[in-house]
N, C-alpha and C positions, 0 to 999 in steps of 0.2 A: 721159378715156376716153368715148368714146360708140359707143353699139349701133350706129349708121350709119354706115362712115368716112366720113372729112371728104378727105380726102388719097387720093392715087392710090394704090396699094399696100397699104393699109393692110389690118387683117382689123378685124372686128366686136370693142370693147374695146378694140381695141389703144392705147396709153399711146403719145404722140408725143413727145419733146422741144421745146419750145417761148421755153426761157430755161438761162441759165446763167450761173454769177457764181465768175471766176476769180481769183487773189490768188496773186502771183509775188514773191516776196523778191528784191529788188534786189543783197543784199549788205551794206548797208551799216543793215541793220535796220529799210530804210523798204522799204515793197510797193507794186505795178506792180498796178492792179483792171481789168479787161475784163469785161463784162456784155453780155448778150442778152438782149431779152426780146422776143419774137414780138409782135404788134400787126397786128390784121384776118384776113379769111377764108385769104388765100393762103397756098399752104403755104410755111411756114417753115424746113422742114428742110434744103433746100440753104443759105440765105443761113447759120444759124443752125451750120450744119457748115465753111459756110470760114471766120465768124467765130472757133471755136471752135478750126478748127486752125491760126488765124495766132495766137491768142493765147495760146496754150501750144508755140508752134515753139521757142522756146528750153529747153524743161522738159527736165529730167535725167527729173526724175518728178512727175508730181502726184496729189498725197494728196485721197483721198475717204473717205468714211463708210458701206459699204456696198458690193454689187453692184450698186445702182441705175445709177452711172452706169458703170458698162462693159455694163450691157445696154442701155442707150439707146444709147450709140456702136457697138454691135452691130446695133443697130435702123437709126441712120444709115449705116452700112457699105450696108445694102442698099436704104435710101431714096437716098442719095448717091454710085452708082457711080464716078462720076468722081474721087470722095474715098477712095475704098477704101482707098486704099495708106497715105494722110496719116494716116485714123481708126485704121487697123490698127496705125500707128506711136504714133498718141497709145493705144491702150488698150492697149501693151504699158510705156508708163509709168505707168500706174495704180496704187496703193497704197492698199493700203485700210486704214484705221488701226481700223474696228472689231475685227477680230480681235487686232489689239495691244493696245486697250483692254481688251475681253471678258477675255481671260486672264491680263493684267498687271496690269490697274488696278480698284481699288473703292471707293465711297463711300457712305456709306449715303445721303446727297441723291439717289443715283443710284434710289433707290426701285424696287430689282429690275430695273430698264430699262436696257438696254446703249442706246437711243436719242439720237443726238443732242440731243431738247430737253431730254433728263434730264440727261445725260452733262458737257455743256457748259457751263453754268453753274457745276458744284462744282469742275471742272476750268481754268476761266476765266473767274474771277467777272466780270469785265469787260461781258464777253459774256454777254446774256439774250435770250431771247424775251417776256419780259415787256411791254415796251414796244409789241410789234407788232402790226399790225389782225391780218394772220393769221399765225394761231398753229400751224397742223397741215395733214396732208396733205387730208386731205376739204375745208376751206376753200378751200386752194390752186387744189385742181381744179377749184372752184367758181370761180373768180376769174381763172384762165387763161380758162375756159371765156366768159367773161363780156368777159374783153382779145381774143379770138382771134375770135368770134360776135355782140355785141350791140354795139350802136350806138358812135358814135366819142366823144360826151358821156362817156360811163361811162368806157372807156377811158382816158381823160384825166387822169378822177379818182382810177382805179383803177390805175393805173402805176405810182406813186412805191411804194401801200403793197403790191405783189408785189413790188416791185423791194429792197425794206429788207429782208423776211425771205428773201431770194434770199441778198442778200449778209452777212446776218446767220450762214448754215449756212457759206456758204463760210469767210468770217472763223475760223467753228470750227476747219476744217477744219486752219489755220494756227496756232493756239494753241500753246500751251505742252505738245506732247505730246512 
């Protein structure tokens, strides 16, 4: 987010979409991964919107962790006109498993936090955030900010470790719920 938009359309704060990291079960117990991650000034929101809706065109539904991203695909509805129809079709497959977890599931590892980084670990030991350069959301935005505006060197080096805890949340998202 930043006080100035970067992008046409956009209001002052406003949070853009920039990346996203999808994971499609095959069937046969192995998964299908599609990833985006925005890279330089331009805006990213058309390419990043037909990425997103060729790689969930087959989904019955896809499972997310929150309202975060049906309000970002609300957000591209109106950066992505041309996409309307496609986006309006992917957010009506949205599922959102917080609410499943929140009132069905608890653990005390979960240490009061319905959150992803808490949640997911006790739920899928497999799966941790331990390992990753960035660990939370303030970082993140620190780090997009830094792949989207500051020189091409950084970028470079700064790609793989946004792109691991990218597909580190998604991965959760497909766990053992």
């Amino acid at each position: 987010m930043r006080a100035v938009p970067v992008w046409p359309g956009m209001a002052p704060w406003e949070q853009a979409p920039a990346q996203f990291s999808y994971h499609e079960a095959n069937g046969d117990g192995t998964y299908t991964h599609a990833e985006y991650l925005a890279e330089g000034p331009k805006d990213c929101r058309p390419e990043l919107a037909r990425a997103m809706v060729e790689a969930t065109k087959n989904a019955e539904k896809v499972a997310t962790y929150s309202s975060f991203e049906k309000t970002r695909i609300r957000g591209l509805q109106e950066a992505v006109p041309e996409l309307r129809a496609e986006l309006e079709t992917l957010e009506g497959k949205l599922v959102d498993l917080l609410p499943v977890v929140r009132e069905n599931v608890y653990h005390p590892d979960f240490l009061g936090s319905f959150s992803l980084k808490y949640v997911l670990h006790p739920l899928v030991p497999e799966l941790t955030y331990d390992d990753l350069v960035i660990v939370d959301g303030l970082v993140a935005s620190v780090e997009i900010a830094r792949l989207l505006f500051v020189a091409a060197r950084f970028r470079r080096r700064n790609t793989t470790a946004y792109g691991r805890i990218c597909s580190t949340t998604a991965s959760g998202t497909r766990g053992r719920w």
